[in-house]
C-alpha positions in Angstrom: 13.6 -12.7 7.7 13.3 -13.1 4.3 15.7 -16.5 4.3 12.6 -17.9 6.6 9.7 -16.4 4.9 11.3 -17.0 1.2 8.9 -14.9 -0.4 8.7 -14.6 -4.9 7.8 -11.4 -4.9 7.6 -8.1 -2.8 5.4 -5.5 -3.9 5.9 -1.5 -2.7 4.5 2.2 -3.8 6.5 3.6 -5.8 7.5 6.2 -3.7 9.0 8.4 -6.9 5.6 8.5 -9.0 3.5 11.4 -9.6 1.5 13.0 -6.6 3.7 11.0 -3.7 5.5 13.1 -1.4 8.1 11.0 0.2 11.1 11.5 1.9 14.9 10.8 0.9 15.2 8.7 3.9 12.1 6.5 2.7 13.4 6.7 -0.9 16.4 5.5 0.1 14.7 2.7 1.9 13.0 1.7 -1.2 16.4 1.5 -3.3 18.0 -0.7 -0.6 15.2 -3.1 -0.8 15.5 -3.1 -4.0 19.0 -4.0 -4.3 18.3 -6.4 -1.8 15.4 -8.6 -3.3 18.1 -8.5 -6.7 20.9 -10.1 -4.5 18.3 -12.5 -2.5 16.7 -13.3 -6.6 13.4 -11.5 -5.3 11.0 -10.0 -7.8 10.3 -6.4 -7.2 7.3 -5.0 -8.4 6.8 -1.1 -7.6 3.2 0.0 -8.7 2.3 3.5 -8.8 -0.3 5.1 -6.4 -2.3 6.6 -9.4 -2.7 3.0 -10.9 -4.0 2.1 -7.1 -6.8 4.1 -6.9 -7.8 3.9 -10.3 -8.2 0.0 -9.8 -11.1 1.0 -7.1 -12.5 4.0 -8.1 -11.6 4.4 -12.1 -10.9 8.0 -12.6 -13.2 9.4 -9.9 -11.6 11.1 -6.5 -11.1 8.9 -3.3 -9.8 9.1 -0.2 -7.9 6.8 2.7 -11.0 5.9 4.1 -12.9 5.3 1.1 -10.6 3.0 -0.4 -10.5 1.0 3.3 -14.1 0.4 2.9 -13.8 -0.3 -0.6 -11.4 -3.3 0.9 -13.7 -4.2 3.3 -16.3 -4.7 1.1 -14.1 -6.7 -1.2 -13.2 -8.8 1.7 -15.3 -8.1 4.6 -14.5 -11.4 6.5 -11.1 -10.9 7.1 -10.9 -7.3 7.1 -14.3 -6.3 8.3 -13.6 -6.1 12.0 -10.1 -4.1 11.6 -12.4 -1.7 9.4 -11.5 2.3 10.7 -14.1 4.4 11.7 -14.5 7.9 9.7 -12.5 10.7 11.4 -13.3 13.8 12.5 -11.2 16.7 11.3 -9.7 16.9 14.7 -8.8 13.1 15.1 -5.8 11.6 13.8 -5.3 9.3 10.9 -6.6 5.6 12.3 -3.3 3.6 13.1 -4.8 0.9 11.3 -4.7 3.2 7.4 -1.0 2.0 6.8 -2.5 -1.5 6.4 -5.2 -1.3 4.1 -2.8 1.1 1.9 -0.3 -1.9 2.1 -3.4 -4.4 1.1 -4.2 -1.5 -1.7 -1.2 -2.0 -3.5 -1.3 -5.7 -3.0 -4.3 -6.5 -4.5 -3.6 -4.5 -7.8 -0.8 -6.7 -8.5 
């Protein structure tokens, strides 16, 4: 994949910074990628999940859903129709979340 997509740079959480709960397995993941993007002469940049929200929402609170809107707003024609409607306590987290956490971290770069 990344022979055919040849990408510069490839931008993750940082799943060891303060406040993330992640497991070994997904730590682990991280590391290997890593490695990888050093063999393949990738850049890795790993930005922390603090510095994420505080790019939307300075030093206020947020939450999954409110930084989704915040994205939406920031680019409502090519997100606006994926856009996740609020939960209910009872409902499950919107498939769709992993996404605009991935877009999160990519726009702070």
């Amino acid at each position: 994949m990344v022979s055919r997509v040849q990408p510069e740079t490839v931008v993750l959480e940082d799943p060891r910074s303060a406040g993330v709960r992640r497991s070994g397995r997904i730590i682990a993941l991280c590391d290997e990628l890593g490695r990888r993007c050093t063999e393949w002469g990738v850049e890795l940049v790993m930005v922390d999940r603090v510095k994420v929200r505080r790019h939307f929402f300075g030093k206020g609170k947020s939450s999954k859903f409110a930084l989704a809107e915040a994205l939406v707003q920031r680019f409502p024609e090519e997100l606006g129709l994926w856009a996740p409607r609020k939960r209910k306590p009872w409902m499950s987290e919107d498939y769709r979340m992993d996404a605009f956490d991935a877009i999160a971290v990519g726009t702070v770069v």
